[in-house]
N, CA, C and O atoms as a GROMACS GRO file, in nm:
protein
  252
    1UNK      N    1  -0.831   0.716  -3.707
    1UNK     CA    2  -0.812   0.767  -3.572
    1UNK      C    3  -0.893   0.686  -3.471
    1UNK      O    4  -0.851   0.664  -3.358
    2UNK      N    5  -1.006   0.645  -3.514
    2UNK     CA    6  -1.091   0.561  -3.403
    2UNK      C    7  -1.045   0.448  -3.410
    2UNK      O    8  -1.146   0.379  -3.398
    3UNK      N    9  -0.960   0.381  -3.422
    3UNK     CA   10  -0.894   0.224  -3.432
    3UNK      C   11  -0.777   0.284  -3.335
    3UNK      O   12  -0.756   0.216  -3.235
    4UNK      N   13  -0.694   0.408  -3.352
    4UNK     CA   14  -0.616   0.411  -3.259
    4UNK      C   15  -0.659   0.417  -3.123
    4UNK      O   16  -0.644   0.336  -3.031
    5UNK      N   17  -0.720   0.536  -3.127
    5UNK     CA   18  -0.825   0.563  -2.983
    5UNK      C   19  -0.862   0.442  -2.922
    5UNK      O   20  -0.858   0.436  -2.799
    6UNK      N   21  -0.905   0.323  -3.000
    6UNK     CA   22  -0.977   0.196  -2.934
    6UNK      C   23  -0.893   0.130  -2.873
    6UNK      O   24  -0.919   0.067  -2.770
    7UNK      N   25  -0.740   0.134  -2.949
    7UNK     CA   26  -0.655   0.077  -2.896
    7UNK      C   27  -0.560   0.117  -2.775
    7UNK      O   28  -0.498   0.034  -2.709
    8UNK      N   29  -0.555   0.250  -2.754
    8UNK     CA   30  -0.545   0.312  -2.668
    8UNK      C   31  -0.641   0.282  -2.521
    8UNK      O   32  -0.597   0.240  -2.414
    9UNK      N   33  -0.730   0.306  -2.542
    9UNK     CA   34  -0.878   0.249  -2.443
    9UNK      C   35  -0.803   0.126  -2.396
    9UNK      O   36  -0.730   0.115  -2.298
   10UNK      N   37  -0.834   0.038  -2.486
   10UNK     CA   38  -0.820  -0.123  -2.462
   10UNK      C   39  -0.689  -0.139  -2.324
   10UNK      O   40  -0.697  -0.187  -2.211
   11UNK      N   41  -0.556  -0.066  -2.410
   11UNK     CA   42  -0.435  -0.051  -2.316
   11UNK      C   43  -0.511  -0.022  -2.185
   11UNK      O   44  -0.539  -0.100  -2.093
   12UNK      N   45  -0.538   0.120  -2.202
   12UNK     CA   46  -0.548   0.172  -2.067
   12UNK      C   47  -0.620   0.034  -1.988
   12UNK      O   48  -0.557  -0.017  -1.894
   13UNK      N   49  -0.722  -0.011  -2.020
   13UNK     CA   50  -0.813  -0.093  -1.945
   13UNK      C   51  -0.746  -0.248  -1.919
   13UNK      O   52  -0.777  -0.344  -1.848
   14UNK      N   53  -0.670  -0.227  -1.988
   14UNK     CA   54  -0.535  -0.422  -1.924
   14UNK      C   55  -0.471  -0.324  -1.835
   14UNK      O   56  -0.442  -0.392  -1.737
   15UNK      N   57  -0.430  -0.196  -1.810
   15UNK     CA   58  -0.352  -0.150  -1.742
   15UNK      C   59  -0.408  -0.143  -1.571
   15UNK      O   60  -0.362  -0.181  -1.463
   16UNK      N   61  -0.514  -0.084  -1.607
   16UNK     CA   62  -0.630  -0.056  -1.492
   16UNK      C   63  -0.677  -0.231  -1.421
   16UNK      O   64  -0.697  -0.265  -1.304
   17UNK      N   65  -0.680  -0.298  -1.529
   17UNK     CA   66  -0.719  -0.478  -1.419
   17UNK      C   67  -0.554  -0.523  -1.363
   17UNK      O   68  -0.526  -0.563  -1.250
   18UNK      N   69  -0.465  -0.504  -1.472
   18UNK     CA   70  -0.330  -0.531  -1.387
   18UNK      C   71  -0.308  -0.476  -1.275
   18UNK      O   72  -0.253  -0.537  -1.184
   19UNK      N   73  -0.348  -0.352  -1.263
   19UNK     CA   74  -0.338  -0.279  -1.110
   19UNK      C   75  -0.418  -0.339  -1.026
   19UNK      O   76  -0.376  -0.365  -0.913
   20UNK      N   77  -0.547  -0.374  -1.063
   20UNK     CA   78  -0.657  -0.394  -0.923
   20UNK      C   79  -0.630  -0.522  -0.904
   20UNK      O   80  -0.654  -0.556  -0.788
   21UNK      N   81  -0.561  -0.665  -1.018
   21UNK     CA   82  -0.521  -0.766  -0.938
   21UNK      C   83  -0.393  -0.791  -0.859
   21UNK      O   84  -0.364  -0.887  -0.788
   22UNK      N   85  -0.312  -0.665  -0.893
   22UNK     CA   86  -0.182  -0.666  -0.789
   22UNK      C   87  -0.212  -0.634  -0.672
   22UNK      O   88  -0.158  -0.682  -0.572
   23UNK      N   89  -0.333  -0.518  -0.674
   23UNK     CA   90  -0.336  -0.446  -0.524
   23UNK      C   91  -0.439  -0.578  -0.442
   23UNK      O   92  -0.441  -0.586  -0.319
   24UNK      N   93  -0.485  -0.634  -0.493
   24UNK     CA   94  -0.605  -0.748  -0.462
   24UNK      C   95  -0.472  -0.860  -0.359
   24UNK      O   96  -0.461  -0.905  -0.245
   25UNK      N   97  -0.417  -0.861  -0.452
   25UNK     CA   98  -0.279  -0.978  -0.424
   25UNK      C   99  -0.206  -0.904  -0.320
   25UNK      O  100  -0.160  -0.987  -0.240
   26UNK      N  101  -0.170  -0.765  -0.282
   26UNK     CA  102  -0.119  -0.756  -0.212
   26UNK      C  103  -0.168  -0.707  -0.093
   26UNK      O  104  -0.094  -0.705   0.006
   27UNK      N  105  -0.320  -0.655  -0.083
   27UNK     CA  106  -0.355  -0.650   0.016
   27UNK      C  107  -0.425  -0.790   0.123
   27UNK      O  108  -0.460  -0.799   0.240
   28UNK      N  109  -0.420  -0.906  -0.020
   28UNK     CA  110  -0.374  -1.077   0.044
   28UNK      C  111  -0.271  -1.115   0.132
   28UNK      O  112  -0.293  -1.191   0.227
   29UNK      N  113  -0.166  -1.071   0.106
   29UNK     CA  114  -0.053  -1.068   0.174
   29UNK      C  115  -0.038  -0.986   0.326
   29UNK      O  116   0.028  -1.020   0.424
   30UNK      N  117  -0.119  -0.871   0.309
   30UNK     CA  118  -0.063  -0.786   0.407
   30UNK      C  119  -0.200  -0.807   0.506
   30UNK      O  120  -0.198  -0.719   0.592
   31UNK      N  121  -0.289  -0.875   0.516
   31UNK     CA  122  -0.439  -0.979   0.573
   31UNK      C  123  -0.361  -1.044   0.633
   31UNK      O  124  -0.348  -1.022   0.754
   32UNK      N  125  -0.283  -1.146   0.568
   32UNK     CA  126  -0.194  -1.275   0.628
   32UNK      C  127  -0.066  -1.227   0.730
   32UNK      O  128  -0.023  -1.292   0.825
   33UNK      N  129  -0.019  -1.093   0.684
   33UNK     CA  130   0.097  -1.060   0.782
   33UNK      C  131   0.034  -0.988   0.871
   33UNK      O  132   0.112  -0.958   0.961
   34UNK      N  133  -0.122  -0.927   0.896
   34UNK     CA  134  -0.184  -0.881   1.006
   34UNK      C  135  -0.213  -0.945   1.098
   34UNK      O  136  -0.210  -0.908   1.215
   35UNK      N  137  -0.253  -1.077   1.046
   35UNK     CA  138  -0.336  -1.226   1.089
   35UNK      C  139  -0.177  -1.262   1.214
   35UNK      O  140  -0.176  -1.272   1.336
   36UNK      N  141  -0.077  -1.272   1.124
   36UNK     CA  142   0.045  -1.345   1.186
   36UNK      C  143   0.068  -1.278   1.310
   36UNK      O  144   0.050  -1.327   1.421
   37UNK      N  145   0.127  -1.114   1.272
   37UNK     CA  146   0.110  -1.032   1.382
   37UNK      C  147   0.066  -1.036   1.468
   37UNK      O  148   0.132  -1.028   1.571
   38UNK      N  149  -0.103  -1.054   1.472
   38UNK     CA  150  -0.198  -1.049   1.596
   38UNK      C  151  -0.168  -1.153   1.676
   38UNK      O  152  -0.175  -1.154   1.799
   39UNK      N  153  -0.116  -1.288   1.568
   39UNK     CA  154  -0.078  -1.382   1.696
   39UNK      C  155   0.027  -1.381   1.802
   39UNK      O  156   0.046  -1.424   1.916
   40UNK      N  157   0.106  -1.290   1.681
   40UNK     CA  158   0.229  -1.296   1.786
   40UNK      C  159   0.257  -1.226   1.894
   40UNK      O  160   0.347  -1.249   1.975
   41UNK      N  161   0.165  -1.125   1.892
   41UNK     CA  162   0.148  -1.008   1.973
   41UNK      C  163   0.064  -1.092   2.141
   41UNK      O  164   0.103  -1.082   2.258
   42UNK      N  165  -0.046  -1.160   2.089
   42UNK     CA  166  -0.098  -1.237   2.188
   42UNK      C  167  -0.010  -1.305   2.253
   42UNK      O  168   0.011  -1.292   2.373
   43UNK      N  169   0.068  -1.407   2.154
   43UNK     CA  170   0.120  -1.498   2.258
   43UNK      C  171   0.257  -1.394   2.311
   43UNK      O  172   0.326  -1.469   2.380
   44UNK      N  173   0.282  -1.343   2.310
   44UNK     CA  174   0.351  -1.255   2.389
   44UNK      C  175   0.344  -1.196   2.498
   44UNK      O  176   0.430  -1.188   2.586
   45UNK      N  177   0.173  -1.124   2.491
   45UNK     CA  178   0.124  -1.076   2.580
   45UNK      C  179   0.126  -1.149   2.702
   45UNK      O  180   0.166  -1.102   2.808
   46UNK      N  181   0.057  -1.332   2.675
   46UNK     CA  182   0.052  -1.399   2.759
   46UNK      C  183   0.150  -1.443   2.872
   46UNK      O  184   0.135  -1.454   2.994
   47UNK      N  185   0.294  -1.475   2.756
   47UNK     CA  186   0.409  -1.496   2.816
   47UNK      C  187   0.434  -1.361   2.959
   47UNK      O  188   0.484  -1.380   3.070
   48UNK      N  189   0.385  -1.251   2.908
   48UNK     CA  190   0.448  -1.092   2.964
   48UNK      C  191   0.363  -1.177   3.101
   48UNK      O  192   0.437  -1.230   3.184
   49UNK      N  193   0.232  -1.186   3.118
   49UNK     CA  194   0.156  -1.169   3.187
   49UNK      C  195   0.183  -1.263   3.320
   49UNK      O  196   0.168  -1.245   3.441
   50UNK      N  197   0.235  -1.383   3.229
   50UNK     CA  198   0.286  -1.496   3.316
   50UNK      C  199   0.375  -1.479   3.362
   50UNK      O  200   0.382  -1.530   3.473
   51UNK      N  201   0.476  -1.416   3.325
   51UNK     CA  202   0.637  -1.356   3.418
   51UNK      C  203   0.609  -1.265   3.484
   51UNK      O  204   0.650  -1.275   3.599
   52UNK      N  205   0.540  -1.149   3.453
   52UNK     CA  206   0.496  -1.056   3.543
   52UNK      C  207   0.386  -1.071   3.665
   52UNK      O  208   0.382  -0.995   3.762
   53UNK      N  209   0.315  -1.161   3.648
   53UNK     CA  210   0.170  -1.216   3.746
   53UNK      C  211   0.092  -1.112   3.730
   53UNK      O  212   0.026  -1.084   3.830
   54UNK      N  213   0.075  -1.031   3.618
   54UNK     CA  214  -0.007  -0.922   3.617
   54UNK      C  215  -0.123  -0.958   3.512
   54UNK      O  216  -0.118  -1.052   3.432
   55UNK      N  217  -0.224  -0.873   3.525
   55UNK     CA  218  -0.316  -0.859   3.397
   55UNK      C  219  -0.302  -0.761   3.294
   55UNK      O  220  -0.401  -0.689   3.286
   56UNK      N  221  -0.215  -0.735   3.217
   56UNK     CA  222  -0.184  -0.656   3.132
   56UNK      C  223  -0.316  -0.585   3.026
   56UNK      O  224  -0.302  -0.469   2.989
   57UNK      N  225  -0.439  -0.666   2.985
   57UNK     CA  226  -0.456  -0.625   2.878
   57UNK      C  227  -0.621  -0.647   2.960
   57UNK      O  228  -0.716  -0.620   2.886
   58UNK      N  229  -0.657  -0.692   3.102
   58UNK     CA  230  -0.737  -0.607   3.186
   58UNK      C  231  -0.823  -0.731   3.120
   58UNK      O  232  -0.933  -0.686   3.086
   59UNK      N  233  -0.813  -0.844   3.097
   59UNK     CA  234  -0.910  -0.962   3.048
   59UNK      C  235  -0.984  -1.051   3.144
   59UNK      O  236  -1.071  -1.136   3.124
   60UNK      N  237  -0.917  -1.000   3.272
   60UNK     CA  238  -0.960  -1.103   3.420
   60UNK      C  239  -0.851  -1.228   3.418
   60UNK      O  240  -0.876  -1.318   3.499
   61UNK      N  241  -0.750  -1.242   3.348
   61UNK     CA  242  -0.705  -1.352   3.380
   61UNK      C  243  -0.540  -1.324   3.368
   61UNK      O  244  -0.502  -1.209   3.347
   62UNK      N  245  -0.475  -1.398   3.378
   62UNK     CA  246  -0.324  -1.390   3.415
   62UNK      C  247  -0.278  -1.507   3.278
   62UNK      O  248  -0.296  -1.628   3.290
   63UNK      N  249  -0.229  -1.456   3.175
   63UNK     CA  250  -0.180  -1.546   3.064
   63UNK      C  251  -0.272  -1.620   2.984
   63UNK      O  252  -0.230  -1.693   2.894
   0.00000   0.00000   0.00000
């Protein structure tokens, strides 16, 4: 019975690192699509700011 049990353990514990390097990997991914986002959001803003002549986001400057 303790050879099964061990082997059981063992499973569980490849099971438990397979999870924490997927979630590792995918919260890599979703860093990089935050990262992308933020830019795109900026240069947007800027564009808004420049067609509108306004200060949208209250920075002192216009684009």
């Amino acid at each position: 019975m303790g050879l099964f049990w061990d082997l059981i353990q063992q499973s569980e514990l490849e099971n438990q690192k397979g999870k924490a390097e997927s979630l590792e990997e995918r919260v890599a991914v979703l860093e990089t699509e935050l990262s992308t986002t933020k830019a795109l959001l900026l240069r947007t803003l800027h564009i808004l700011e420049k067609s509108s002549g306004l200060d949208i986001n209250e920075d002192g400057k216009i684009g």
